[in-house]
Biopython code that builds the backbone (N, CA, C, O; Angstrom):
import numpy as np
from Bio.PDB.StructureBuilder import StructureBuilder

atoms = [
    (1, "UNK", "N", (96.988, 40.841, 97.824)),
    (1, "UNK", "CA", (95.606, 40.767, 97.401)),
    (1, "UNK", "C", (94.979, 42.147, 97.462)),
    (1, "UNK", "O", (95.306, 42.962, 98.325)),
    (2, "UNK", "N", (94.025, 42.404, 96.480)),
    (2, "UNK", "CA", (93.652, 43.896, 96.288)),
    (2, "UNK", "C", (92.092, 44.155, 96.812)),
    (2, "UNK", "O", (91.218, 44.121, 95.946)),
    (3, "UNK", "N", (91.804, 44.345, 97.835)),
    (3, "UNK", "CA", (91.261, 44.984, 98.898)),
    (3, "UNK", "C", (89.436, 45.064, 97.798)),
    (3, "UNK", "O", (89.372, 45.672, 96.729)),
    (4, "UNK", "N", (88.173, 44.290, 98.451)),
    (4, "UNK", "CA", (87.008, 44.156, 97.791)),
    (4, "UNK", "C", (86.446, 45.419, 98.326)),
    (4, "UNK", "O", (86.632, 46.063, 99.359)),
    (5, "UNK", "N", (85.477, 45.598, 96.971)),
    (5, "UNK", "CA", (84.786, 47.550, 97.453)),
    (5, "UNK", "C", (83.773, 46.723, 98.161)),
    (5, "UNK", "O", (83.347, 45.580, 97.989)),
    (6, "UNK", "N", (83.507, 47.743, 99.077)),
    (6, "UNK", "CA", (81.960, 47.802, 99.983)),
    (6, "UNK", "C", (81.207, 47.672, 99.066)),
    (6, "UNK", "O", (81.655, 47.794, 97.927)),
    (7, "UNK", "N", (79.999, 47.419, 99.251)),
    (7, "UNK", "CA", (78.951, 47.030, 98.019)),
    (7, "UNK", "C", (78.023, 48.267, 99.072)),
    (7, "UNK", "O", (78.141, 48.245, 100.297)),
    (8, "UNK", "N", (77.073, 49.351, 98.302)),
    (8, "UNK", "CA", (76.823, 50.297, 99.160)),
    (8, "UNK", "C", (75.017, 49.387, 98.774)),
    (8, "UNK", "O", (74.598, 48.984, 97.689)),
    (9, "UNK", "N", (74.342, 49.342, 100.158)),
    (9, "UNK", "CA", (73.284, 48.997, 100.055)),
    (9, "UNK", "C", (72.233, 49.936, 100.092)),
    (9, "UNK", "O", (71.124, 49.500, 99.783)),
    (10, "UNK", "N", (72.312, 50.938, 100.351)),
    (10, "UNK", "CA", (71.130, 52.129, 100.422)),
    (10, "UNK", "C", (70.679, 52.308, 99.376)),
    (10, "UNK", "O", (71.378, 52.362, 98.364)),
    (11, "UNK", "N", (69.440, 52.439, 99.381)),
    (11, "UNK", "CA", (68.602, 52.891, 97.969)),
    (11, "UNK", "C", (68.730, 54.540, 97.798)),
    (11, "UNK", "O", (68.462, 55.412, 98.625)),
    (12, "UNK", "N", (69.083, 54.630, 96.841)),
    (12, "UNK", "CA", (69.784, 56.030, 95.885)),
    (12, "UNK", "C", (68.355, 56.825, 96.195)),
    (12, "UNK", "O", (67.248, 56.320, 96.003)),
    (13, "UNK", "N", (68.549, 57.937, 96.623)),
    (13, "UNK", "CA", (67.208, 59.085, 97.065)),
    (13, "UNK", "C", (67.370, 59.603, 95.524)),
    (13, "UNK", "O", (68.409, 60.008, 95.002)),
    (14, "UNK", "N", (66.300, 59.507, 95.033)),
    (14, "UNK", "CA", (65.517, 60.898, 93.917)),
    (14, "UNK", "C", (65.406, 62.061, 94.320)),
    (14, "UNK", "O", (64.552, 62.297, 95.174)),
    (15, "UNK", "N", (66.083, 62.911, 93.910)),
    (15, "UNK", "CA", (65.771, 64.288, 93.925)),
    (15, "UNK", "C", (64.365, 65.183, 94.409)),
    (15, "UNK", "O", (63.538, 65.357, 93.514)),
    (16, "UNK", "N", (64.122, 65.627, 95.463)),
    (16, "UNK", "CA", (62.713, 66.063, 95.639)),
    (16, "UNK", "C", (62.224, 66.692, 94.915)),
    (16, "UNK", "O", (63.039, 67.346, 94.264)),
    (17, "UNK", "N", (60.623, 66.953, 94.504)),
    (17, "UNK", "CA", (60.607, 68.290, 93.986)),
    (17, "UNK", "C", (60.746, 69.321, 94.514)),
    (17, "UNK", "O", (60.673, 70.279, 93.745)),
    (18, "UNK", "N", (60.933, 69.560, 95.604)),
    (18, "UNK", "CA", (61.272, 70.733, 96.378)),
    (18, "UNK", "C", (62.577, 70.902, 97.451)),
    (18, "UNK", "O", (62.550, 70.651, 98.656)),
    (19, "UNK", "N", (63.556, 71.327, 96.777)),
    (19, "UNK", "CA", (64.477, 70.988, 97.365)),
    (19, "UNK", "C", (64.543, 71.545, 98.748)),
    (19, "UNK", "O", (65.333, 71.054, 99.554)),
    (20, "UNK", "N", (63.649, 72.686, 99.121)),
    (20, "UNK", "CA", (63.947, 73.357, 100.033)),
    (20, "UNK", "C", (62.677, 73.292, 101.349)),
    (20, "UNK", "O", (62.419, 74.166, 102.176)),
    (21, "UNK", "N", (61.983, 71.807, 101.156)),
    (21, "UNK", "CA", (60.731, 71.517, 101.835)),
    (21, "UNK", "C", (60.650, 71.393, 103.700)),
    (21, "UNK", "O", (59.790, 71.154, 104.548)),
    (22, "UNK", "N", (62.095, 71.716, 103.653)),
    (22, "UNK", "CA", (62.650, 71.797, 104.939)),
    (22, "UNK", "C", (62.484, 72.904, 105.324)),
    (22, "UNK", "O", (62.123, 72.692, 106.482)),
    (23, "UNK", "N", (62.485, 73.961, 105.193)),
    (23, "UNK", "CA", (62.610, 75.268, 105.521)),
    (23, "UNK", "C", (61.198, 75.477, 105.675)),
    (23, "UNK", "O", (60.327, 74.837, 105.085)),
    (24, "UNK", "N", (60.938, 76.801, 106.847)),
    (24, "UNK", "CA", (60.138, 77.181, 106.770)),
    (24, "UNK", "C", (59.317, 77.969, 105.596)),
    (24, "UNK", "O", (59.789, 77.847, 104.466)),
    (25, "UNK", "N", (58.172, 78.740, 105.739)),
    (25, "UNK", "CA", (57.628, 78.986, 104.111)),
    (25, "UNK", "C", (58.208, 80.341, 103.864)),
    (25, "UNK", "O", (58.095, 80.997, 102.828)),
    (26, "UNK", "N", (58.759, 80.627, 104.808)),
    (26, "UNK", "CA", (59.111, 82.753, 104.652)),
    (26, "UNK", "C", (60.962, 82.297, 103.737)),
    (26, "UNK", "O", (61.464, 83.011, 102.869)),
    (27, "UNK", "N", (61.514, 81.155, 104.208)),
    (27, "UNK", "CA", (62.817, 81.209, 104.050)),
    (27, "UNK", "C", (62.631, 80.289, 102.731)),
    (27, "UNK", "O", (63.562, 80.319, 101.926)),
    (28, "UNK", "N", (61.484, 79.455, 102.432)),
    (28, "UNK", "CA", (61.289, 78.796, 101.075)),
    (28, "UNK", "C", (61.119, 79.954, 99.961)),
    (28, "UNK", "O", (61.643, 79.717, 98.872)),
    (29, "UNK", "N", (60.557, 80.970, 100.093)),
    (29, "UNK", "CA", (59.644, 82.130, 99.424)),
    (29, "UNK", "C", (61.367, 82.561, 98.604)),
    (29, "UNK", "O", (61.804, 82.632, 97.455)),
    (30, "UNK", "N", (61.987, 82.795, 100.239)),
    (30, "UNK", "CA", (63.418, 83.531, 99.833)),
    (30, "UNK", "C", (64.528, 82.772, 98.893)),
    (30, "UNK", "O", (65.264, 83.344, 98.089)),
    (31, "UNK", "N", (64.500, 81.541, 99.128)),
    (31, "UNK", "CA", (65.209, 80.973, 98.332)),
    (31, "UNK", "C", (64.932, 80.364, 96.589)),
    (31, "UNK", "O", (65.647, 80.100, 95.622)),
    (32, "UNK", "N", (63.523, 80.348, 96.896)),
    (32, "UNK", "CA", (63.069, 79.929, 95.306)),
    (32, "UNK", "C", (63.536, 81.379, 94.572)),
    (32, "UNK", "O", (63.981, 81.374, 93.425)),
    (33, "UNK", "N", (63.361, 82.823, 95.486)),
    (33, "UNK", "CA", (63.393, 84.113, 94.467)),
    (33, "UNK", "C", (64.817, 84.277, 94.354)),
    (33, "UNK", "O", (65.074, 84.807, 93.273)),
    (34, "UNK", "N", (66.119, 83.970, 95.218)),
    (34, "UNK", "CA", (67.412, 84.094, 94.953)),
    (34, "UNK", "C", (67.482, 83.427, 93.720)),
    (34, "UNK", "O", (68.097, 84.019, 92.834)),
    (35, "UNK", "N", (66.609, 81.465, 93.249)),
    (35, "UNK", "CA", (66.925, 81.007, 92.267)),
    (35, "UNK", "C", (66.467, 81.336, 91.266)),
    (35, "UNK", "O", (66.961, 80.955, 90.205)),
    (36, "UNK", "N", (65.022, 82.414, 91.333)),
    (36, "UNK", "CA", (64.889, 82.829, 90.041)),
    (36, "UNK", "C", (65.862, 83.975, 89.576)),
    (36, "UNK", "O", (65.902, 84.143, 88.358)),
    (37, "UNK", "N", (66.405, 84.535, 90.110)),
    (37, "UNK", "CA", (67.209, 86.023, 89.780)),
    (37, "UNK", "C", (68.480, 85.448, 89.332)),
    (37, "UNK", "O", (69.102, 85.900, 88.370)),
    (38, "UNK", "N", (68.868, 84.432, 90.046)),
    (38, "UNK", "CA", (70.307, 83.438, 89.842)),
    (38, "UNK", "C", (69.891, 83.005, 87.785)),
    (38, "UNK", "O", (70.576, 83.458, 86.867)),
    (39, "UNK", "N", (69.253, 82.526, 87.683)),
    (39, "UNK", "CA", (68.288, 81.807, 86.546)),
    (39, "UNK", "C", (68.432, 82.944, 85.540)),
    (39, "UNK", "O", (68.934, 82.812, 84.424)),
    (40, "UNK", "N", (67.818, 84.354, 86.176)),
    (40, "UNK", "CA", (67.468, 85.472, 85.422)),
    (40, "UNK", "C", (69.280, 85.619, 84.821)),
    (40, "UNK", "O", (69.731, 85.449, 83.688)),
    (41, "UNK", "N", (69.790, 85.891, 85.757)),
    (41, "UNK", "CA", (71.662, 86.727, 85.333)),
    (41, "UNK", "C", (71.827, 85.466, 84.723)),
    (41, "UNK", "O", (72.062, 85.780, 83.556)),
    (42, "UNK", "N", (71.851, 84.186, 84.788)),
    (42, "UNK", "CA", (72.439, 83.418, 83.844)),
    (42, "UNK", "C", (72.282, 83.331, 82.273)),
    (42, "UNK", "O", (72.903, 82.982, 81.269)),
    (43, "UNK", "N", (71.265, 83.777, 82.609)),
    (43, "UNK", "CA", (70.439, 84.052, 80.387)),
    (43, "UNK", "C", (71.114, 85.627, 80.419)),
    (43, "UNK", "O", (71.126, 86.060, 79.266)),
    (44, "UNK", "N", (71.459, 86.230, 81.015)),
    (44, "UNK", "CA", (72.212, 87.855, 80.873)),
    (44, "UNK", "C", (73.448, 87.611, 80.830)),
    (44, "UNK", "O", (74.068, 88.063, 79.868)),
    (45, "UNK", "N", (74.203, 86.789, 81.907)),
    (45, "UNK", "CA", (75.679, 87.033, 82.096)),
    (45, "UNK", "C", (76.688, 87.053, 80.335)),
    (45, "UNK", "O", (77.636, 87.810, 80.122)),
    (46, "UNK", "N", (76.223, 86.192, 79.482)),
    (46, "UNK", "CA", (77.011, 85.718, 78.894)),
    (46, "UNK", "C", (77.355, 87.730, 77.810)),
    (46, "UNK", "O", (78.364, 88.202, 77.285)),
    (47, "UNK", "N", (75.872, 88.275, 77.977)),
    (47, "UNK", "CA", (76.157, 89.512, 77.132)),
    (47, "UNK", "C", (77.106, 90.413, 77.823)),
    (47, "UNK", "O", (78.118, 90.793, 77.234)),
    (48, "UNK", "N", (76.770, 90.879, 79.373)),
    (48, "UNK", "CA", (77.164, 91.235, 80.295)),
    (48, "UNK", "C", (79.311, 90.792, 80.504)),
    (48, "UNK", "O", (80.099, 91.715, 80.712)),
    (49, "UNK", "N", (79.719, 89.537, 80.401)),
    (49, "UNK", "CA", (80.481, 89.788, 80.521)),
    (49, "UNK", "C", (81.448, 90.068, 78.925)),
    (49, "UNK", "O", (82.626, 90.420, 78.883)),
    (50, "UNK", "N", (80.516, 89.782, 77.686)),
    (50, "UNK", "CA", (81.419, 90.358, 76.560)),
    (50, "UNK", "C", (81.492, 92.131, 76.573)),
    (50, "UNK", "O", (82.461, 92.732, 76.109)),
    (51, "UNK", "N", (80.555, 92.674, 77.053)),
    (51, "UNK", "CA", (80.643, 94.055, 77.484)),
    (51, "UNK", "C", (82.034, 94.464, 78.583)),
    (51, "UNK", "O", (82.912, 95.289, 78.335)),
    (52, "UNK", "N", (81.920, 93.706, 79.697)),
    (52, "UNK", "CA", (83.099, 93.769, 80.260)),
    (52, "UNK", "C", (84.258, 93.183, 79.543)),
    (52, "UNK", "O", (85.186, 93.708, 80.158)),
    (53, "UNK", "N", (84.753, 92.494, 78.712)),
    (53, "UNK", "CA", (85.479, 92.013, 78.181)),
    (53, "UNK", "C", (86.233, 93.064, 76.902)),
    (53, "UNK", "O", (87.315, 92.943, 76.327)),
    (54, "UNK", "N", (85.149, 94.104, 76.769)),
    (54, "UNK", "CA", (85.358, 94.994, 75.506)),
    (54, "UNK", "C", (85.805, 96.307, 76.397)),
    (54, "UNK", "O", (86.627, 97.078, 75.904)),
    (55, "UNK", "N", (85.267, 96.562, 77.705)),
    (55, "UNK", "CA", (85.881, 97.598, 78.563)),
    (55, "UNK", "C", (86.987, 97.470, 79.019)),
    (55, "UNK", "O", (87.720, 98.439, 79.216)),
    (56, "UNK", "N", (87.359, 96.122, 79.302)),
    (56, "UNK", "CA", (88.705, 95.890, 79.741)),
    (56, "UNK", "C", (89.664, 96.056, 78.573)),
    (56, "UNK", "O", (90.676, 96.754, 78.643)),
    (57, "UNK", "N", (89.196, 95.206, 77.226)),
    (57, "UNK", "CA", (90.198, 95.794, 76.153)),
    (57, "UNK", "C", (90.050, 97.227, 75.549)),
    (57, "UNK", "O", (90.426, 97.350, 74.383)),
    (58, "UNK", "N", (89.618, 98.180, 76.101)),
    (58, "UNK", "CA", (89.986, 99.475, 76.028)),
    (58, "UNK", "C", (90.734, 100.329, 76.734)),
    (58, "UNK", "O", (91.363, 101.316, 76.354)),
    (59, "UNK", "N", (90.551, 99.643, 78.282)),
    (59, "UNK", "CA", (91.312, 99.938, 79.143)),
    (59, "UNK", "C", (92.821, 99.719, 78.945)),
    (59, "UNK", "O", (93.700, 100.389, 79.487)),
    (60, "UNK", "N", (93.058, 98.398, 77.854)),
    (60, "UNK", "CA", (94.358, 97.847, 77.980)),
    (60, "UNK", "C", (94.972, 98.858, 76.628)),
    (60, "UNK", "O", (96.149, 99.219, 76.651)),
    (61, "UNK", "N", (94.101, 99.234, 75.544)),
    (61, "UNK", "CA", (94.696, 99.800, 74.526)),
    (61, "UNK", "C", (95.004, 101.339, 74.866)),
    (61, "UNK", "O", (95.891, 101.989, 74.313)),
    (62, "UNK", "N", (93.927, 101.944, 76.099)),
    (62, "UNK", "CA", (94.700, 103.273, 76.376)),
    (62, "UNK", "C", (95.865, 102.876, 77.567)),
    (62, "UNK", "O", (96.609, 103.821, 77.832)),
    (63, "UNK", "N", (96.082, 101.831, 78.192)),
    (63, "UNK", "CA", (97.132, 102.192, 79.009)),
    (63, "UNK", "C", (98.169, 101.964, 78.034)),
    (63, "UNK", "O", (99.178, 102.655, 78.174)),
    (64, "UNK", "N", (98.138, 101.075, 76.991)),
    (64, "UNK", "CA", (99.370, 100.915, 75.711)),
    (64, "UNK", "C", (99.663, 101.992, 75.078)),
    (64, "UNK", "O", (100.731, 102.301, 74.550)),
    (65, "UNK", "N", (98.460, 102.698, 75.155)),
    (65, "UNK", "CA", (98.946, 104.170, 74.264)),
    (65, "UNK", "C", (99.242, 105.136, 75.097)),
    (65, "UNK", "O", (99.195, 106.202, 74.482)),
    (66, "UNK", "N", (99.610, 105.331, 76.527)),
    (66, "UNK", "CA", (99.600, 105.801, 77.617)),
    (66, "UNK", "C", (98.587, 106.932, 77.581)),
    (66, "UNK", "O", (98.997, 108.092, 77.631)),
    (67, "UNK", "N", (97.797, 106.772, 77.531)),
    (67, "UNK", "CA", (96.222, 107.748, 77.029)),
    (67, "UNK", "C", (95.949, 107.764, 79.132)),
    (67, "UNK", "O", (95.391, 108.768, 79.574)),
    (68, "UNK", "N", (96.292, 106.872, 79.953)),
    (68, "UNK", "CA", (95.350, 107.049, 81.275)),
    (68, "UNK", "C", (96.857, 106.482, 82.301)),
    (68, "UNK", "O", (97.718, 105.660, 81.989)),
    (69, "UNK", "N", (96.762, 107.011, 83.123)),
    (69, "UNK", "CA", (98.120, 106.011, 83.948)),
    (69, "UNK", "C", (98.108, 105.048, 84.493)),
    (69, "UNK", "O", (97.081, 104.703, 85.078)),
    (70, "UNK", "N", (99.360, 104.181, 84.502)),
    (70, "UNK", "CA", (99.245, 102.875, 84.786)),
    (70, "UNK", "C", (98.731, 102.229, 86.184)),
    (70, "UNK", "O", (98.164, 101.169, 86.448)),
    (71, "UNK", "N", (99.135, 103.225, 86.891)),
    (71, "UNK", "CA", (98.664, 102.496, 88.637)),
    (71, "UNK", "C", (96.817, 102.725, 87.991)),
    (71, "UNK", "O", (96.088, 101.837, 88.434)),
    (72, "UNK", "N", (96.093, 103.746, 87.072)),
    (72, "UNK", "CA", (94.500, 104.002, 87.287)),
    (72, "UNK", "C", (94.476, 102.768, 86.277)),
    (72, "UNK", "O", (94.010, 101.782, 86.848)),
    (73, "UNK", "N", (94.873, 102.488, 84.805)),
    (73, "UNK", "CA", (94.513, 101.215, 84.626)),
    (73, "UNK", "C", (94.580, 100.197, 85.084)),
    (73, "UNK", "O", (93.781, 99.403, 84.587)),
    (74, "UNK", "N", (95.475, 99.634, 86.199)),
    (74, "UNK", "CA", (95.760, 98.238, 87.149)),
    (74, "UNK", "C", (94.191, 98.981, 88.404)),
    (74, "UNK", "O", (93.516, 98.082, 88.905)),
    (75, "UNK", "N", (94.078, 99.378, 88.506)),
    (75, "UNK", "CA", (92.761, 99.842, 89.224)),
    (75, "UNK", "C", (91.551, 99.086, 88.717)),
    (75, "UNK", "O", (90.814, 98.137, 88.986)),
    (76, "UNK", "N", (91.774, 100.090, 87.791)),
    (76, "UNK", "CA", (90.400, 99.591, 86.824)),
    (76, "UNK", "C", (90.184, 98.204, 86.318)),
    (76, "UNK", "O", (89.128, 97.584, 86.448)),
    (77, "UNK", "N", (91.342, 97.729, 85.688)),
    (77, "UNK", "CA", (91.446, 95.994, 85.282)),
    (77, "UNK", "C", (90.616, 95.115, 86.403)),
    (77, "UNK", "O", (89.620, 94.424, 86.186)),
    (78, "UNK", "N", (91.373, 95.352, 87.812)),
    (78, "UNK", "CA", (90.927, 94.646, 88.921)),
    (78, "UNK", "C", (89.438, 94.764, 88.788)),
    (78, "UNK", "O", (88.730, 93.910, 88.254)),
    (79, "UNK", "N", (89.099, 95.673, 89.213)),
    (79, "UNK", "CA", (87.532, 96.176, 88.843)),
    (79, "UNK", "C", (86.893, 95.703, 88.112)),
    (79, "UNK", "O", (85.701, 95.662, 88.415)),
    (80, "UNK", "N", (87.244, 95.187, 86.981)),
    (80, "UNK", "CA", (86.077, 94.782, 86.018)),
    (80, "UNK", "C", (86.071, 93.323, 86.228)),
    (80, "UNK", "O", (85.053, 92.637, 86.325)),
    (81, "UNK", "N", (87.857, 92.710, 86.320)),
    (81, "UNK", "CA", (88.057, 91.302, 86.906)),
    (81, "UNK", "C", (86.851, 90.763, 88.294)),
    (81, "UNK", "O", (86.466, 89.602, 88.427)),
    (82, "UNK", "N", (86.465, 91.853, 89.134)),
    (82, "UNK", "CA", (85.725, 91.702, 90.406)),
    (82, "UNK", "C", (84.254, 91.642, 89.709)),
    (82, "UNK", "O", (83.593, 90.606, 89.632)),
    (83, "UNK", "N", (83.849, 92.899, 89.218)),
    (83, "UNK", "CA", (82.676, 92.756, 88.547)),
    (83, "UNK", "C", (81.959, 91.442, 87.703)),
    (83, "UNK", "O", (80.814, 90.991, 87.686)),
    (84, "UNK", "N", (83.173, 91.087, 87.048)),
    (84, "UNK", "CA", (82.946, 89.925, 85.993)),
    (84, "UNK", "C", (83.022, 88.485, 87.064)),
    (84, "UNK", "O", (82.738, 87.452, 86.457)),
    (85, "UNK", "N", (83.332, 88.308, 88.419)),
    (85, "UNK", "CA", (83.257, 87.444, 89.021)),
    (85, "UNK", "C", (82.455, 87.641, 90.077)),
    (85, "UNK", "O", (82.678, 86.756, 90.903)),
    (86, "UNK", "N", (81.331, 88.651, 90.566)),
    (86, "UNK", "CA", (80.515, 88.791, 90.918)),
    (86, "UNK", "C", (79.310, 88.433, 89.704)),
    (86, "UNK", "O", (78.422, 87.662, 90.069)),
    (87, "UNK", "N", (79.262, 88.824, 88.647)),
    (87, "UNK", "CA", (78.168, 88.612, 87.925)),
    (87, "UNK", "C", (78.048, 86.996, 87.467)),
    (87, "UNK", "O", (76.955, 86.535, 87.138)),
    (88, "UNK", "N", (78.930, 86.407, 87.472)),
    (88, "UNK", "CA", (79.299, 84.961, 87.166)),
    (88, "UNK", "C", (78.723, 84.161, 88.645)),
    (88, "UNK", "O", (77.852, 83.307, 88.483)),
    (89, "UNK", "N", (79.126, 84.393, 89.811)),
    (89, "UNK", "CA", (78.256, 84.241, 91.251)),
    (89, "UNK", "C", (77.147, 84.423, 91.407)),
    (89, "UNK", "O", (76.784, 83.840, 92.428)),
    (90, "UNK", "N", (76.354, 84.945, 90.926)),
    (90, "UNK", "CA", (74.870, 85.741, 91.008)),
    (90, "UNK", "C", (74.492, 84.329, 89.834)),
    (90, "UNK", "O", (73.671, 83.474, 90.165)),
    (91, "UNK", "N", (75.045, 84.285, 88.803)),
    (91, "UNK", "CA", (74.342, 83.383, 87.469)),
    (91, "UNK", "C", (74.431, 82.428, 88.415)),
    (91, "UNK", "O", (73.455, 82.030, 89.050)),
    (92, "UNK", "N", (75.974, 81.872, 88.612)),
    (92, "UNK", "CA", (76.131, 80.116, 89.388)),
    (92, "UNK", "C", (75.636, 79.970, 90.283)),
    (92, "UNK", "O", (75.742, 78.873, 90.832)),
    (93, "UNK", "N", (74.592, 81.345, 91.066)),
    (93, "UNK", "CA", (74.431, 80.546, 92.824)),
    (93, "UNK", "C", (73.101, 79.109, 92.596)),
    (93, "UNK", "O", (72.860, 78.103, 93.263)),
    (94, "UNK", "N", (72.497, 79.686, 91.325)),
    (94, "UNK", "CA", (71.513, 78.122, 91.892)),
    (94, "UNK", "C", (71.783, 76.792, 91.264)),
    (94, "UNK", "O", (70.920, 75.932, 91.086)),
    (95, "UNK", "N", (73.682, 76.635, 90.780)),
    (95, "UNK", "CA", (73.807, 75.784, 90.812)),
    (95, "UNK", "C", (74.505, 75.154, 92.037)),
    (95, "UNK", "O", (74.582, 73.935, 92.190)),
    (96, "UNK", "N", (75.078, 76.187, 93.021)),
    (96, "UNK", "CA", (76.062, 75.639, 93.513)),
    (96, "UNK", "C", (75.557, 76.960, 94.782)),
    (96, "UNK", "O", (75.423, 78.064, 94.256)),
    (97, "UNK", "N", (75.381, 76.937, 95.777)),
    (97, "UNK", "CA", (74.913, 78.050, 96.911)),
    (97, "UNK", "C", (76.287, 78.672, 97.082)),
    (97, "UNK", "O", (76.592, 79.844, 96.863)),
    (98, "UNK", "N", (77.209, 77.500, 97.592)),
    (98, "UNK", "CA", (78.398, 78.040, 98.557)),
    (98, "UNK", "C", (79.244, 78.990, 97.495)),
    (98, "UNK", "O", (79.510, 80.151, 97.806)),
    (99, "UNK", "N", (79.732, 78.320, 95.972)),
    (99, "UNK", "CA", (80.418, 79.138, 95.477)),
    (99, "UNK", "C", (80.080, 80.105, 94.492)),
    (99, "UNK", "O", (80.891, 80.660, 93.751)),
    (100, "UNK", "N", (78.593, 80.322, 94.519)),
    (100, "UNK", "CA", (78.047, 81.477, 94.094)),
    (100, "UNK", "C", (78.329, 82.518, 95.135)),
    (100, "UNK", "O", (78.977, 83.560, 95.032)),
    (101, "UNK", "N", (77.809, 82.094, 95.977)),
    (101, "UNK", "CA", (77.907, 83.325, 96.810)),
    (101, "UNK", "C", (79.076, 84.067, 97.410)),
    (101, "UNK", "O", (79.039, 85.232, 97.806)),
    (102, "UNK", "N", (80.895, 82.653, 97.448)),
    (102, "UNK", "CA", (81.651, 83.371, 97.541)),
    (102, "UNK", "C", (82.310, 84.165, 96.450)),
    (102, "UNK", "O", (83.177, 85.009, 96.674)),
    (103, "UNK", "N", (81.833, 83.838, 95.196)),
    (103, "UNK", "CA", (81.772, 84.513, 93.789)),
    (103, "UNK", "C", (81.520, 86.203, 94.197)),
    (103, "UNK", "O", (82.290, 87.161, 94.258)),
    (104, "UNK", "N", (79.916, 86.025, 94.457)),
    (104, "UNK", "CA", (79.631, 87.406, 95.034)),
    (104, "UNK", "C", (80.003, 88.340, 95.579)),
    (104, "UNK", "O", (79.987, 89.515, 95.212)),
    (105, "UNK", "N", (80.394, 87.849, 96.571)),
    (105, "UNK", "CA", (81.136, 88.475, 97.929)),
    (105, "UNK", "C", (82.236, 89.808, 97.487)),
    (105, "UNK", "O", (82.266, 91.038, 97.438)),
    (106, "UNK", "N", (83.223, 88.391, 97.171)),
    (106, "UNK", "CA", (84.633, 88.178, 96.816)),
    (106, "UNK", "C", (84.580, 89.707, 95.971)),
    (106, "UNK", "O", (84.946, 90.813, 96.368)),
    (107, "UNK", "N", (83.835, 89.204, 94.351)),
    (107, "UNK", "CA", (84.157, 89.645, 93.477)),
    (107, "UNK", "C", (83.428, 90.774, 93.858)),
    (107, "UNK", "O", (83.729, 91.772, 93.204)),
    (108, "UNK", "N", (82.586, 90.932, 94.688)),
    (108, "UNK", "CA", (81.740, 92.460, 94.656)),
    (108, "UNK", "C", (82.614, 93.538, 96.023)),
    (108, "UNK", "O", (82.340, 94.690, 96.360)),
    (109, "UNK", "N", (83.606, 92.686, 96.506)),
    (109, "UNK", "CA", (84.480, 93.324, 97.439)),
    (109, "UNK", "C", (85.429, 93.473, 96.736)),
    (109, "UNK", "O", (86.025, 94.440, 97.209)),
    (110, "UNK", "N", (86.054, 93.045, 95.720)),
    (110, "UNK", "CA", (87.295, 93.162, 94.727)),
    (110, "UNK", "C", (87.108, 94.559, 93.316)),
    (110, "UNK", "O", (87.779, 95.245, 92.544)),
    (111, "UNK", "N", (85.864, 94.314, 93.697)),
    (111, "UNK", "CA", (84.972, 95.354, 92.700)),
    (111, "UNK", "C", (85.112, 96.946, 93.315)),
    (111, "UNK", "O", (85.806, 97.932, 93.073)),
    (112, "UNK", "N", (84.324, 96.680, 93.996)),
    (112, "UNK", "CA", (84.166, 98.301, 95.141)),
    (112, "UNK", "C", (85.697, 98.431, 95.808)),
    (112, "UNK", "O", (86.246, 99.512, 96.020)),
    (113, "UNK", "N", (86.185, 97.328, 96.051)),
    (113, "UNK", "CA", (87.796, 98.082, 96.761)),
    (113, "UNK", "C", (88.505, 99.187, 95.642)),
    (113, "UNK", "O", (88.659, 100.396, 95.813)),
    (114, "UNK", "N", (88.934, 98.246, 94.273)),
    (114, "UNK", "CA", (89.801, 98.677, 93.252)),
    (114, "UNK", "C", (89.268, 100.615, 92.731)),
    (114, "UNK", "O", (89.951, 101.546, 92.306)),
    (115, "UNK", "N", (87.220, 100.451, 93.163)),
    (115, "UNK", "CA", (86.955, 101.420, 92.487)),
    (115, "UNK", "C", (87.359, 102.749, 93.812)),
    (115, "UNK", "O", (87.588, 103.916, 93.495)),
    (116, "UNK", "N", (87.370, 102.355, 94.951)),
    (116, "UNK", "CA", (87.172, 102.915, 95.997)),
    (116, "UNK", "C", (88.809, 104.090, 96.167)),
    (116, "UNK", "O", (89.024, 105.222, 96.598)),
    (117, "UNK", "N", (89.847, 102.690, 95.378)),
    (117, "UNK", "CA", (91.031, 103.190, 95.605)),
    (117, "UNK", "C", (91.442, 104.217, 94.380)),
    (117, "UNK", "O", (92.323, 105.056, 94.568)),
    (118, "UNK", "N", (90.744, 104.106, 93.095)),
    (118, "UNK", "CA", (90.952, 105.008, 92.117)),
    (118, "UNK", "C", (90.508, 106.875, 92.536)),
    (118, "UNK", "O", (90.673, 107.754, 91.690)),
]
sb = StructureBuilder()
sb.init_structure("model")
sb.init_model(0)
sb.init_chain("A")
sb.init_seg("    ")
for serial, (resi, resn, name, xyz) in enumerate(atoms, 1):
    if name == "N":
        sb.init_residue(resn, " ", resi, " ")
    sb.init_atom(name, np.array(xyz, "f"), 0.0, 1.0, " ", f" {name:<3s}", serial, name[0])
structure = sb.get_structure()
């Protein structure tokens, strides 16, 4: 015999208008302005990363033409790979806090390492 679902009795919460009515007002202030800037890079990212997308394929046509050397283009690739997943973190944090921000992190430590080591 195949096992009856729980029937869930709680009444389904609506969304507040304020998601953050918990917080005090200094840490509300801070988080509504992370979501406007989050908001802001998301109407930017999409130009932002075809720009990176056109640096990286230049990068790839001079290391093909050996125009730059290969260990400085695997440098640089990483680099823009970090950049382009930091700027994608910054757009996603006000959909998602946790993996915007390890977006950020990540990609803005993957960013500055690759450039650090060139």
């Amino acid at each position: 015999m195949s096992k009856q679902k729980k029937r869930n009795n709680k009444a389904k919460k609506e969304p507040s208008a304020n998601p953050y009515a918990h917080m005090s007002p200094r840490r509300q202030k801070l988080h509504q302005q992370a979501d406007e800037i989050s908001l802001k890079f998301s109407k930017l990212s999409p130009k932002i990363n075809r720009v990176l997308l056109a640096i990286f394929a230049v990068i790839v046509v001079l290391l093909l033409v050996k125009v730059i050397p290969a260990q400085t283009a695997r440098y640089l690739i990483i680099a823009i790979m970090g950049a382009a997943l930091a700027i994608n973190g910054i757009s996603g944090y006000h959909q998602s806090k946790w993996a915007g921000f390890f977006l950020m992190v990540f990609g803005t430590l993957l960013c500055l390492g690759n450039l650090m080591m060139l």
